[in-house]
RODO-2510 file (C-alpha; in nm, 4 decimals, decimal comma):
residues 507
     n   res          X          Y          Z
     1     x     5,1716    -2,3167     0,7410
     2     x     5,3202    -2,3172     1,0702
     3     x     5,6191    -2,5289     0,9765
     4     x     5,6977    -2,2849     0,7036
     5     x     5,6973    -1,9778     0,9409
     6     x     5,9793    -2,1608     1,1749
     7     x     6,1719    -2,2330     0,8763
     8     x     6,1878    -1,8792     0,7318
     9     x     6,2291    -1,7163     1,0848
    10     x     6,4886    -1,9746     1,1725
    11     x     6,6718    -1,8899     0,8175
    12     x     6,6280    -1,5073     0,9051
    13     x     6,7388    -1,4406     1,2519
    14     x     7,0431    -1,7113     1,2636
    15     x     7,1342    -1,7416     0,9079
    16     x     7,0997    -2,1419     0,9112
    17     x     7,1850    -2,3287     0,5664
    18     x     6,9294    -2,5128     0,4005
    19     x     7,0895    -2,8525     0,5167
    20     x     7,0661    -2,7344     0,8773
    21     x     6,7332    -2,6165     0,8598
    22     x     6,6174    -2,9518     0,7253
    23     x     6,8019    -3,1282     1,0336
    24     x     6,6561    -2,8913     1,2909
    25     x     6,2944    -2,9069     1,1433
    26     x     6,3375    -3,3038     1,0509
    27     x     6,1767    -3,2604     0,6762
    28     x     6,3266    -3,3188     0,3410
    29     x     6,5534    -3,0323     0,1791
    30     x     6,3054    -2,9811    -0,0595
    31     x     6,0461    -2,8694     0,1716
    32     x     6,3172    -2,6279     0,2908
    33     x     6,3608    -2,4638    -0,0226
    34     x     5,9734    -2,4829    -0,0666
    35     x     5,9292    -2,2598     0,2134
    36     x     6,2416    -2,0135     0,1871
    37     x     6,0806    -1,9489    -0,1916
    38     x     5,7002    -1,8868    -0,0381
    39     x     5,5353    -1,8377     0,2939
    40     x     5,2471    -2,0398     0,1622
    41     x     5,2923    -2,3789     0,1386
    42     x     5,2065    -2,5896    -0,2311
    43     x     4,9308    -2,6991    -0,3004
    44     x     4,8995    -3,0636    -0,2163
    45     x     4,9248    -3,3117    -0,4884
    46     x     4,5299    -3,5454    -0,5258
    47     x     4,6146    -3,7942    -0,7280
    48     x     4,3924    -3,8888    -1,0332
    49     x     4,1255    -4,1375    -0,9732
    50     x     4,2475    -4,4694    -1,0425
    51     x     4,0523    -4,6189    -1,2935
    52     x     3,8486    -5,0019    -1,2206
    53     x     3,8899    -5,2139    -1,5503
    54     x     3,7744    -5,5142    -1,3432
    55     x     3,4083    -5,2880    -1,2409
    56     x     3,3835    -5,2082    -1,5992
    57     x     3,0095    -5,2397    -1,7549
    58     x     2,8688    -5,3600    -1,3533
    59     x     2,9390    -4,9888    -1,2484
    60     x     2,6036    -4,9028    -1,3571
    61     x     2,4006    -5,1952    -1,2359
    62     x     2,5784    -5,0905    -0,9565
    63     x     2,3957    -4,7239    -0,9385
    64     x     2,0946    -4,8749    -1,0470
    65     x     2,0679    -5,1115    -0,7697
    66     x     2,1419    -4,8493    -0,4982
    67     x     1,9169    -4,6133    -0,6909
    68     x     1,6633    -4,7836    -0,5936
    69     x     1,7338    -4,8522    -0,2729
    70     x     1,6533    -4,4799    -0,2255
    71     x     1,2429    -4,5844    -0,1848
    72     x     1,3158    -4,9249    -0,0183
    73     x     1,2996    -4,9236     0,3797
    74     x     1,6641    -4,8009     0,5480
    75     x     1,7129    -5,1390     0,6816
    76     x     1,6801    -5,3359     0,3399
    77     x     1,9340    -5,1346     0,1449
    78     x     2,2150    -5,2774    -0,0177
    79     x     2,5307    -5,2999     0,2138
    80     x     2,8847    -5,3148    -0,0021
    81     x     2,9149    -5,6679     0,1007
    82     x     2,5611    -5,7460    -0,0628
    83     x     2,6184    -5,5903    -0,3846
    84     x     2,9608    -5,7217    -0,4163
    85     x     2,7880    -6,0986    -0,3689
    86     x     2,4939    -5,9956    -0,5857
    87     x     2,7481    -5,8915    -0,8329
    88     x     2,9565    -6,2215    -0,8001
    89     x     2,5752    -6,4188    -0,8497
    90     x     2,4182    -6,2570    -1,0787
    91     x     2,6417    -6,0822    -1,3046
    92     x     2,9390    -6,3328    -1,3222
    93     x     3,1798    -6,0538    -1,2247
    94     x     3,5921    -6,1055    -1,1588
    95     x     3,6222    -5,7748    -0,9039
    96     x     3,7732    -5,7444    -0,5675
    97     x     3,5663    -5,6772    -0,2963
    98     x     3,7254    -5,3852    -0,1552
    99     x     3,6692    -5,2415    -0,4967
   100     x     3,3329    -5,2709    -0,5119
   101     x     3,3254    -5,0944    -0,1599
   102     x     3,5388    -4,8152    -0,2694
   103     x     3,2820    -4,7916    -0,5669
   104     x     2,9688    -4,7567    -0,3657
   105     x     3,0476    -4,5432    -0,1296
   106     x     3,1182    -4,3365    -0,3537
   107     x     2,7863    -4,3811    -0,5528
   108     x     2,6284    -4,3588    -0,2145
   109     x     2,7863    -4,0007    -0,1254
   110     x     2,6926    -3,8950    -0,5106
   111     x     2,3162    -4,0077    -0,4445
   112     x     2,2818    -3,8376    -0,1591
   113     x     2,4155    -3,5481    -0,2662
   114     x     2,1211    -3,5376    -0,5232
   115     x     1,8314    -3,6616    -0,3396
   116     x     1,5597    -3,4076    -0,3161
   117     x     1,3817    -3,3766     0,0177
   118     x     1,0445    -3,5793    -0,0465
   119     x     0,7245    -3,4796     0,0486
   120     x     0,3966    -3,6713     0,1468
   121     x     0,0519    -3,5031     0,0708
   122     x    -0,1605    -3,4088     0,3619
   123     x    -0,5523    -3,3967     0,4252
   124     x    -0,6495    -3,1153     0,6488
   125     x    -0,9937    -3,1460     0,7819
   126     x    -1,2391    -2,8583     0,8413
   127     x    -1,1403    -2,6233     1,0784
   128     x    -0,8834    -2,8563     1,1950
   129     x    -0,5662    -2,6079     1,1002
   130     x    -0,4129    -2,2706     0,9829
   131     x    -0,1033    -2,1920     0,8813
   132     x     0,0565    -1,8631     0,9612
   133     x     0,3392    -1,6410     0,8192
   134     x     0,4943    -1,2738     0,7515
   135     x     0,5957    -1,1687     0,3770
   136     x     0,7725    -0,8275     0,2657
   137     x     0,5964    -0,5978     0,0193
   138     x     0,7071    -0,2715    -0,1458
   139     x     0,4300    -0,0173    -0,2090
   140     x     0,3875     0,3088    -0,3265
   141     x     0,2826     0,5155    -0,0268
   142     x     0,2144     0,8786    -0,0808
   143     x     0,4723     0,8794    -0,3983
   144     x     0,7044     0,7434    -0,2019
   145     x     0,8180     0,3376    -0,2248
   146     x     0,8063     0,2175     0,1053
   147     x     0,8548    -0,1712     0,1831
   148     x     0,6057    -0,2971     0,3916
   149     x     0,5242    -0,6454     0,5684
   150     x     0,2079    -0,8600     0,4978
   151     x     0,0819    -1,0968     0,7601
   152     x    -0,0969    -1,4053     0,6076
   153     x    -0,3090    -1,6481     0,8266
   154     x    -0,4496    -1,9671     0,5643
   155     x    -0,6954    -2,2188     0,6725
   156     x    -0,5591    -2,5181     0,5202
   157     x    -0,8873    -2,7050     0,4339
   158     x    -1,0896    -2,4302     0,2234
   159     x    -0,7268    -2,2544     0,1570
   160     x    -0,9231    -1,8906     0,2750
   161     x    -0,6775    -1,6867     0,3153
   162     x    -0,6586    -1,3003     0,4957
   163     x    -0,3787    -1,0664     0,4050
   164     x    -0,3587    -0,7766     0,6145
   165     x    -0,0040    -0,5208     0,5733
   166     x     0,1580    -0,3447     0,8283
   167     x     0,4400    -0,0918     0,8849
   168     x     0,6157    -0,3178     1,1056
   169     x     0,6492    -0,6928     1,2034
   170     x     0,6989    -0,5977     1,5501
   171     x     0,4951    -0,7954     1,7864
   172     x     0,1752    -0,5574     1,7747
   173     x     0,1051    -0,6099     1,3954
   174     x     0,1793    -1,0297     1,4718
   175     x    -0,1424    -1,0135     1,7496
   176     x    -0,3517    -0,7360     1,5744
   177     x    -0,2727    -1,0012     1,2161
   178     x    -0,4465    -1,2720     1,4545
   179     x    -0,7550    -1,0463     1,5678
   180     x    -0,7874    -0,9775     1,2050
   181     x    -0,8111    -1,2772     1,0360
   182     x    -0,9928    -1,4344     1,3103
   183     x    -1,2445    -1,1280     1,2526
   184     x    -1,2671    -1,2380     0,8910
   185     x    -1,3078    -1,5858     0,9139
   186     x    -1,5744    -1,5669     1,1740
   187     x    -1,4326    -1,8576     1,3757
   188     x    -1,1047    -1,9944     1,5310
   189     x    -0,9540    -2,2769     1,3832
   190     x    -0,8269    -2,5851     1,6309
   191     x    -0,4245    -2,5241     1,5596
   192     x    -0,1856    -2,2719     1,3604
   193     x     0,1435    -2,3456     1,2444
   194     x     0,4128    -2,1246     1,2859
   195     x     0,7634    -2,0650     1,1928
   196     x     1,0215    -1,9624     1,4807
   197     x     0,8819    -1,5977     1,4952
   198     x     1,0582    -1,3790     1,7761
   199     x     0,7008    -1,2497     1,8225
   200     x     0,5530    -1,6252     1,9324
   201     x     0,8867    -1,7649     2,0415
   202     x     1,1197    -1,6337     2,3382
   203     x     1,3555    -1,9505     2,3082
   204     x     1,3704    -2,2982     2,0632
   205     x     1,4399    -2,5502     2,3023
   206     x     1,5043    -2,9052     2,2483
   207     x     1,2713    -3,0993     1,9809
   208     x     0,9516    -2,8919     1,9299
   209     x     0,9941    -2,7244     2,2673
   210     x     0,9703    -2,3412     2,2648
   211     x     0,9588    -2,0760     2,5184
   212     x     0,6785    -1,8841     2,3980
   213     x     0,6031    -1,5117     2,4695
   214     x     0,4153    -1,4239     2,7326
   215     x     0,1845    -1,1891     2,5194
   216     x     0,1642    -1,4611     2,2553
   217     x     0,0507    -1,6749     2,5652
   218     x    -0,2783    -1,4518     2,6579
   219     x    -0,3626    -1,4409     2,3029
   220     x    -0,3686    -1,8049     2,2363
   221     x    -0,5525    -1,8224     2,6059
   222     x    -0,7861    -1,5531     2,4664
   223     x    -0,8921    -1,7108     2,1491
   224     x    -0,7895    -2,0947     2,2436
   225     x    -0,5914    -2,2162     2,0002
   226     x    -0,3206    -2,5022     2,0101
   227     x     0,0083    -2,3719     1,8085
   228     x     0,2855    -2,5579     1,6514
   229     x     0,6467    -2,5001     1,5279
   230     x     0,8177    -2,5855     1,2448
   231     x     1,1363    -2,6646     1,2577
   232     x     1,4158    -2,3654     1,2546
   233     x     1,5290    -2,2989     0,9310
   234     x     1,4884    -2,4060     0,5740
   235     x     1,4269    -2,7859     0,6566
   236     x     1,0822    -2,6466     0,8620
   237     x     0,9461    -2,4352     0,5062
   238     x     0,7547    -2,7920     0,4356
   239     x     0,5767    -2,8107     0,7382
   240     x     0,3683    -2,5294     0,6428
   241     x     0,4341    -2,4869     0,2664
   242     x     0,0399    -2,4076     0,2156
   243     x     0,0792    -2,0579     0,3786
   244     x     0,4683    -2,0151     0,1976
   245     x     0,2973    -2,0460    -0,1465
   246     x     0,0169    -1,8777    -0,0841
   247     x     0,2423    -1,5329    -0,0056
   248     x     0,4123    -1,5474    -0,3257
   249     x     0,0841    -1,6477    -0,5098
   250     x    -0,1083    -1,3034    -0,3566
   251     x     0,1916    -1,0760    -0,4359
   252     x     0,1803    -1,2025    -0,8007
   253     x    -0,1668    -1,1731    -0,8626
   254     x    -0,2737    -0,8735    -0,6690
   255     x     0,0481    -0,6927    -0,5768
   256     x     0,1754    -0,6483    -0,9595
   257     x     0,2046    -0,3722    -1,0680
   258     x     0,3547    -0,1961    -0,7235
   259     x     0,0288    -0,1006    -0,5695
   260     x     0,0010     0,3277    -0,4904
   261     x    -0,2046     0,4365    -0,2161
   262     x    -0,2094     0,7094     0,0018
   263     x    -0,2406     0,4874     0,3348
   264     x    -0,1742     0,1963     0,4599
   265     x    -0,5938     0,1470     0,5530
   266     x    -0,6380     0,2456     0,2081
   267     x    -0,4145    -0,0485     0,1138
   268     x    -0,5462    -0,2762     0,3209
   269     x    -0,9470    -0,1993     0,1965
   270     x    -0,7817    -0,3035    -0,1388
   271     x    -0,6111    -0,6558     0,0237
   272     x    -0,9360    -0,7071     0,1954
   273     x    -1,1380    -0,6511    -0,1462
   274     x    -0,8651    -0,8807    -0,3200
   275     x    -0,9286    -1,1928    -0,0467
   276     x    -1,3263    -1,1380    -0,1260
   277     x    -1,2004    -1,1817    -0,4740
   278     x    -1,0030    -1,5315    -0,4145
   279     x    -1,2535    -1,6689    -0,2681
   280     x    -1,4168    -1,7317    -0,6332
   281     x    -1,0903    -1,8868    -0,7517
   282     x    -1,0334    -2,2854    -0,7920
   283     x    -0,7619    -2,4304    -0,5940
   284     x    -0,6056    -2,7312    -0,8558
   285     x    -0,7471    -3,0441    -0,8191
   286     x    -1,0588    -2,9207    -0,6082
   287     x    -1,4412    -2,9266    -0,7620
   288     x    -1,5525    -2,6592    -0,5248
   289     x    -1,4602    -2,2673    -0,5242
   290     x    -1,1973    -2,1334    -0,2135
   291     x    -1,5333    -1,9426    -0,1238
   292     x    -1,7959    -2,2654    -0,1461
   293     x    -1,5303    -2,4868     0,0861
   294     x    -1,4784    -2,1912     0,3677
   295     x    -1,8479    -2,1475     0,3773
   296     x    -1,8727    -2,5175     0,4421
   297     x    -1,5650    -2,4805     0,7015
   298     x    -1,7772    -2,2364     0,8682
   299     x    -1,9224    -2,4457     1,1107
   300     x    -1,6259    -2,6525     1,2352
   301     x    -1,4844    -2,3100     1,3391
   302     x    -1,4320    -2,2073     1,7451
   303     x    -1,7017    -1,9116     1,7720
   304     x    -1,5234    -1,5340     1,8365
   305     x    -1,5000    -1,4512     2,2434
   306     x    -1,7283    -1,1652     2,2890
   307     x    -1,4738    -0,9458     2,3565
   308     x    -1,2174    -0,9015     2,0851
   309     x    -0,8134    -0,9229     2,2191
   310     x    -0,6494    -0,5412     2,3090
   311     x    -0,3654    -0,5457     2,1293
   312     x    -0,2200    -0,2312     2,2175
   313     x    -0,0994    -0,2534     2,6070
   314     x    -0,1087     0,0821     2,7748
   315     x     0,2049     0,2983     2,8142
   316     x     0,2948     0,6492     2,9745
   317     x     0,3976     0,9065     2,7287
   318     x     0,5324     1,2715     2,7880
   319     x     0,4158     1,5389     2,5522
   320     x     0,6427     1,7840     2,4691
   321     x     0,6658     2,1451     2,3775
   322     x     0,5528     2,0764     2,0152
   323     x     0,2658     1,8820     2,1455
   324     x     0,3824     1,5163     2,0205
   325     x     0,4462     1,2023     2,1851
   326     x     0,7315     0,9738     2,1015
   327     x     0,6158     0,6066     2,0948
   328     x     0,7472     0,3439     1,8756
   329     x     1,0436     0,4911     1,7043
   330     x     0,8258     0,7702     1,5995
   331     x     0,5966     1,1099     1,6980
   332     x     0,2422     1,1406     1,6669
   333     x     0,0632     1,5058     1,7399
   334     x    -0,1743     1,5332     2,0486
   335     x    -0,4193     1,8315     2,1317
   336     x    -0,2081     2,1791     2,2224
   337     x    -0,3744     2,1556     2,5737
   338     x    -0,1400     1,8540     2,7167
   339     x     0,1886     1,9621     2,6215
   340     x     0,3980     1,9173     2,9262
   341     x     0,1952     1,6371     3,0570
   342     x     0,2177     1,2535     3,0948
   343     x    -0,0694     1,0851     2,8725
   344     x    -0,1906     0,7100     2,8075
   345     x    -0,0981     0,5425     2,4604
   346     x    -0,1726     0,2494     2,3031
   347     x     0,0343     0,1291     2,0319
   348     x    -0,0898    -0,1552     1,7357
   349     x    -0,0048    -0,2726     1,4382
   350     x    -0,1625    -0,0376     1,2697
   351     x    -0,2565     0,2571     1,4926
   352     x    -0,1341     0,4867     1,7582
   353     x    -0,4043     0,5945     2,0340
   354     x    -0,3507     0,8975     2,2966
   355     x    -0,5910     0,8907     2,6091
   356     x    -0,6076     1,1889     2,8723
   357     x    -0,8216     1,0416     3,1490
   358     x    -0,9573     0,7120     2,9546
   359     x    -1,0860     0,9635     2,7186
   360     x    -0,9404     0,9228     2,3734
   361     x    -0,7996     1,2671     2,2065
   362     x    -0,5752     1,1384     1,8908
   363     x    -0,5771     0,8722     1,6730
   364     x    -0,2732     0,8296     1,4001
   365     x    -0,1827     0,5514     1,1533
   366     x     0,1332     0,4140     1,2537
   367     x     0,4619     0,5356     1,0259
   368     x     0,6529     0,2805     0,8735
   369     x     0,9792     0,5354     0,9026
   370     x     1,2074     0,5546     1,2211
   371     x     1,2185     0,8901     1,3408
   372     x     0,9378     1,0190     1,1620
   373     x     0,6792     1,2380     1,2972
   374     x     0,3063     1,2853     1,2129
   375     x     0,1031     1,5807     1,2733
   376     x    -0,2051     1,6401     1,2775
   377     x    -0,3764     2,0365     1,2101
   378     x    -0,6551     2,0242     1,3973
   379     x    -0,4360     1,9554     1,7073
   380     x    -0,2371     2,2814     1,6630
   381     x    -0,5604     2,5335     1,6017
   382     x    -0,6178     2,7073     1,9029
   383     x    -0,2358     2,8025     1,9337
   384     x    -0,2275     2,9018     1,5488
   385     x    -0,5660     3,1521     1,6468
   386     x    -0,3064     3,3241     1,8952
   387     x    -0,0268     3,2837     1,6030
   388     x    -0,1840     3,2861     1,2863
   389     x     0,1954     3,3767     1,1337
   390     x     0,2961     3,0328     1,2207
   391     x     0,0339     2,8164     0,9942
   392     x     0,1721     2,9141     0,6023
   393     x     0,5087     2,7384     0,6922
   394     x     0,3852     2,4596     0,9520
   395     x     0,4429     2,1153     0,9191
   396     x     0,1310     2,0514     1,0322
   397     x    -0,0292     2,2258     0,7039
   398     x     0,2015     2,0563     0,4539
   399     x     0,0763     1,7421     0,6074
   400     x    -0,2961     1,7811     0,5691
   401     x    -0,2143     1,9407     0,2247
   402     x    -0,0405     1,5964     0,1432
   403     x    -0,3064     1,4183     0,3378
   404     x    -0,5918     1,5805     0,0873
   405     x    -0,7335     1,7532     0,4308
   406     x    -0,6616     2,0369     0,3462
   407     x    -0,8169     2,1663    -0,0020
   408     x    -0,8398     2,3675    -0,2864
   409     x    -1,1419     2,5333    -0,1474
   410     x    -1,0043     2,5814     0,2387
   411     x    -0,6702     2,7395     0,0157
   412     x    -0,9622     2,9780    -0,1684
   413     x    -1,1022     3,0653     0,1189
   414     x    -0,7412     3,1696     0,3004
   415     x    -0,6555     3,3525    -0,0284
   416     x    -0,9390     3,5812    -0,0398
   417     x    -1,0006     3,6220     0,3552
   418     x    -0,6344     3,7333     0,3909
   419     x    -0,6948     3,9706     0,0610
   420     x    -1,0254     4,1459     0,2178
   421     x    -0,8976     4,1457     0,6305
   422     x    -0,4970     4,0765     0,6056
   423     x    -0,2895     3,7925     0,6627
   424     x    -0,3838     3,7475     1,0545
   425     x    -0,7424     3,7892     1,0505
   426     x    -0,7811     3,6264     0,7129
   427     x    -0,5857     3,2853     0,8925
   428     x    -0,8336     3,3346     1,1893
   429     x    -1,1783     3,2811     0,9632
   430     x    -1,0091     2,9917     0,7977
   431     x    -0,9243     2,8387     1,1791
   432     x    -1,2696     2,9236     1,2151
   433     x    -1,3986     2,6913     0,9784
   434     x    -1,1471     2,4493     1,0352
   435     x    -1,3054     2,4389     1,3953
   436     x    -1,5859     2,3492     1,1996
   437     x    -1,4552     1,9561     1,1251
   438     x    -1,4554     1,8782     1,5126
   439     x    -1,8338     1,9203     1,5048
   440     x    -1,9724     1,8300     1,1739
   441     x    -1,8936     1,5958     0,8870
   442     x    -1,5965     1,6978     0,6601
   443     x    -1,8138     1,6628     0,3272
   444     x    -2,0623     1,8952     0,4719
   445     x    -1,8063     2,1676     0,5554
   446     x    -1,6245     2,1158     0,2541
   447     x    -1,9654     2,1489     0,0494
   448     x    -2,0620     2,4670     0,2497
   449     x    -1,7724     2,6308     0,1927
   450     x    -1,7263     2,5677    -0,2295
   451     x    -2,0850     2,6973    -0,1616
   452     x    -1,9348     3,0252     0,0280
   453     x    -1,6804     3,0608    -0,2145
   454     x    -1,8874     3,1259    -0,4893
   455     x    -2,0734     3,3616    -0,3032
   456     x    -1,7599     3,5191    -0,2878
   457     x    -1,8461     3,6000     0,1078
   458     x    -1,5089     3,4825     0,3392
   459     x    -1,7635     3,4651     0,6585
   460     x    -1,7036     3,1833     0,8584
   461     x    -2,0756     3,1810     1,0020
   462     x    -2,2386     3,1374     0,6841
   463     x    -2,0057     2,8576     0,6145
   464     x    -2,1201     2,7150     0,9566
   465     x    -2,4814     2,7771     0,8643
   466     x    -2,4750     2,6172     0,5391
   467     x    -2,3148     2,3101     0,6770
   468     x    -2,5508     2,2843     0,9220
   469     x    -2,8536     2,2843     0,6641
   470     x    -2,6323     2,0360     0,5012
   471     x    -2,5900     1,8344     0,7477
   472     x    -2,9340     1,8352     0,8474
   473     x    -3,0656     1,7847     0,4510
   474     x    -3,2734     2,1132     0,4617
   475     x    -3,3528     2,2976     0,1184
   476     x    -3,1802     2,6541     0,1219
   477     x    -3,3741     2,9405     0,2204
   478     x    -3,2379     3,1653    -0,0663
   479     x    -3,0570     3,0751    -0,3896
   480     x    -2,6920     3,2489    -0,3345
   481     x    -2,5682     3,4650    -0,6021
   482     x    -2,2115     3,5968    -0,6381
   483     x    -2,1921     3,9456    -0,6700
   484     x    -2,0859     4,0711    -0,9898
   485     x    -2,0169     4,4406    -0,8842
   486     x    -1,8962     4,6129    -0,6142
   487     x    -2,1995     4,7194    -0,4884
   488     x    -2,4050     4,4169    -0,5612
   489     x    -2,5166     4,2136    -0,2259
   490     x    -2,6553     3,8634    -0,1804
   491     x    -3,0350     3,8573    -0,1038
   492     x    -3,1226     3,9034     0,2554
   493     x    -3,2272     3,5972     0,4719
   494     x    -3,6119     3,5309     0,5556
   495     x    -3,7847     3,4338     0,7929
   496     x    -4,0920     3,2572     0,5833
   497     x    -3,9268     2,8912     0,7155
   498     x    -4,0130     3,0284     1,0969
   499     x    -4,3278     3,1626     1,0396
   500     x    -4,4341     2,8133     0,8810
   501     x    -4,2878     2,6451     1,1737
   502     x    -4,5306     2,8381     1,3799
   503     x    -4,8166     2,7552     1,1544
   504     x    -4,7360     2,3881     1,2143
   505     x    -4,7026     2,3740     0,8111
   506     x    -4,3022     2,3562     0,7765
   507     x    -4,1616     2,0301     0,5089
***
């Protein structure tokens, strides 16, 4: 290529005939005109193998012979020499030796070329091994496909296996995967195989040597564990092919159709419910159920620590005007009262956790999108009792509208408040009884106030009473009625329940 620029810029700038460009350049004139005509140079000529009369019919004894070669030890293989000999002894052949070399080593480059990687079978004994890996998944979450990442942890003598999906594969999901599955099993097993994961490995060194993470580090020292790595890349899949079938093998049988859920916990009651479902299934060539062996594994298991690993490390986090902190790519609501301030959060696999003194005031389930931000109403209701304009367009409301938190029976309720005492007193009784979740259980207050609304009353005390009777599993004192005039009224309360407290004689 270079030859053939000189020549054209030679011919260009001075002008040079083709006989002087071929002295100057020392090649044939035909390689002149070859690169006046084209700045690429021709092809190059291969010329057609030349065929071996005198190999004939021994060409394939010939393959034969180093065919099987392939399962004989390295150093008792054929050499050109010996099959040139072999062929001279054994075959009666007239052929040169030189093309008998020519012959295999070009059989030899074919063979190799073909040879599948072989495997040998391995016996795993009880609690002796895991294997451990990260698959992607796409889901339906809240209408919307999302893909999402499934940590697997196998033990490779029962074949148990825990599934557990996250938003991320970030480091946090990796550990929380571990305290999981660990969880699960009810034991430790001896040694877990690993690919390269950035989570476990800082650096592949030499050979099997890694520079492992230091927060990888405390959890093996936690839980006390011996890992191992494969090696990088495809030629390591082998080395822990039990855990690289087994997330294909889940995804087909229990991930098909696309799952829909409306959270990721939701999702992962369902993986949980699936792995209590494997364990009835036969692995091939086993007498024994995936549940019978891993019962029978049990025992050979490390016990649990009796503290469980933190896998969220503490981190300082500003709140802002809007009452969110930014932490992992994403914002999370906290109570009204600490905007402006620097908070505590801890940040999982699965979770996001705000602390204001070591006391914990927000939990959130992490978001698998960048940039995304998830709000919570109940944070925002003390503000919205000084604004009550603000809550029909907040995010905040969409969200617990999407998040089924906010119901048909809190949006009756709001409707007819805001009909009888106007749009910002009407918002103020429903914040009222939204207060009413921090302090009693939300199928009380949701009962109390379908009760309410067919009493047609929008008072946020009688919703508080009748959740509290609820809660407390106490008969009503009246039967409600919803008026069906004007001027009809519901019946009066009693006092016959206190009197018969009095008595001593109350059920």
């Amino acid at each position: 290529m270079e030859l053939f620029e000189r020549i054209r810029r030679d011919q260009a700038e001075e002008g040079l005939s083709v006989r002087a460009l071929a002295r100057r350049h020392q090649v044939h004139r035909r390689t002149v005109h070859q690169a006046l005509e084209s700045a690429i140079p021709p092809p190059r000529a291969i010329a057609p193998p030349r065929p071996a009369p005198a190999l004939g019919a021994h060409a394939e004894t010939i393959r034969d012979w180093l065919t099987d070669d392939l399962a004989a030890p390295r150093k008792q293989r054929h050499t050109a020499r010996r099959v040139w000999t072999r062929l001279l002894d054994e075959e009666g052949a007239d052929v040169a030796e030189s093309t008998v070399r020519a012959f295999v080593r070009l059989t030899k480059a074919q063979l190799g070329a073909q040879l599948a990687p072989v495997f040998i079978p391995q016996v795993h004994d009880p609690g002796e091994e895991a294997e451990c890996d990260f698959g992607e998944v796409s889901v339906f979450l809240a209408g919307e496909l999302v893909r999402l990442f499934m940590f697997v942890l196998r033990l490779s003598h029962s074949g148990r296996a825990c599934h557990v999906c996250f938003p991320t594969d970030t480091q946090e999901a990796f550990l929380e995967g571990h305290v999981i599955a660990f969880e699960r099993f009810g034991g430790i097993p001896g040694r877990i195989r690993y690919d390269n994961l950035r989570d476990a490995v800082a650096k592949i060194l030499r050979g099997r040597n890694r520079t492992e993470s230091e927060r990888f580090v405390t959890l093996r020292s936690h839980y006390l564990f011996d890992s191992f790595f494969c090696e990088p890349g495809e030629n390591g899949a082998h080395e822990k092919g039990g855990v690289e079938g087994e997330v294909g093998r889940f995804r087909r049988n229990h991930m098909v159709p696309v799952p829909k859920v409306r959270t990721i916990a939701h999702l992962n009651a369902m993986l949980a419910a699936a792995d209590r479902a494997d364990d009835a299934r036969h692995i091939a060539g086993r007498k024994v159920t995936v549940g019978q062996a891993a019962t029978a594994e049990l025992p050979s298991l490390r016990p649990l620590p009796e503290e469980p690993f933190e896998v969220g490390l503490p981190r300082l986090a500003k709140v802002d005007r809007k009452a969110r902190i930014r932490v992992g790519a994403a914002s999370y609501s906290v109570p009204v009262r600490l905007a402006d301030r620097v908070i505590e959060a801890r940040l999982t696999g699965l979770s996001v956790r705000a602390f204001d003194g070591g006391r914990l005031v927000a939990t959130h389930e992490r978001s698998p999108h960048r940039g995304s931000e998830t709000l919570v109403l109940d944070h925002y209701l003390e503000i919205l009792a000084h604004k009550p304009g603000a809550l029909p367009g907040s995010v905040p409301l969409a969200q617990a509208r999407a998040a089924g938190a906010f119901t048909p029976a809190h949006e009756r309720f709001w409707a007819m408040a805001r009909r009888r005492h106007g749009d910002a007193d009407g918002t103020r009784a429903l914040i009222e009884v939204l207060l009413l979740h921090r302090s009693m259980p939300f199928p009380a207050v949701h009962a109390a106030l379908d009760a309410v609304n067919k009493m047609g009353s929008v008072d946020p005390e009688l919703v508080a009473i009748e959740a509290r009777r609820l809660t407390d599993r106490r008969p009503p004192s009246v039967v409600p009625v919803r008026p069906e005039t004007p001027g009809a009224t519901r019946p009066k309360p009693t006092l016959l329940r206190y009197d018969a407290l009095l008595q001593g004689t109350a059920r």
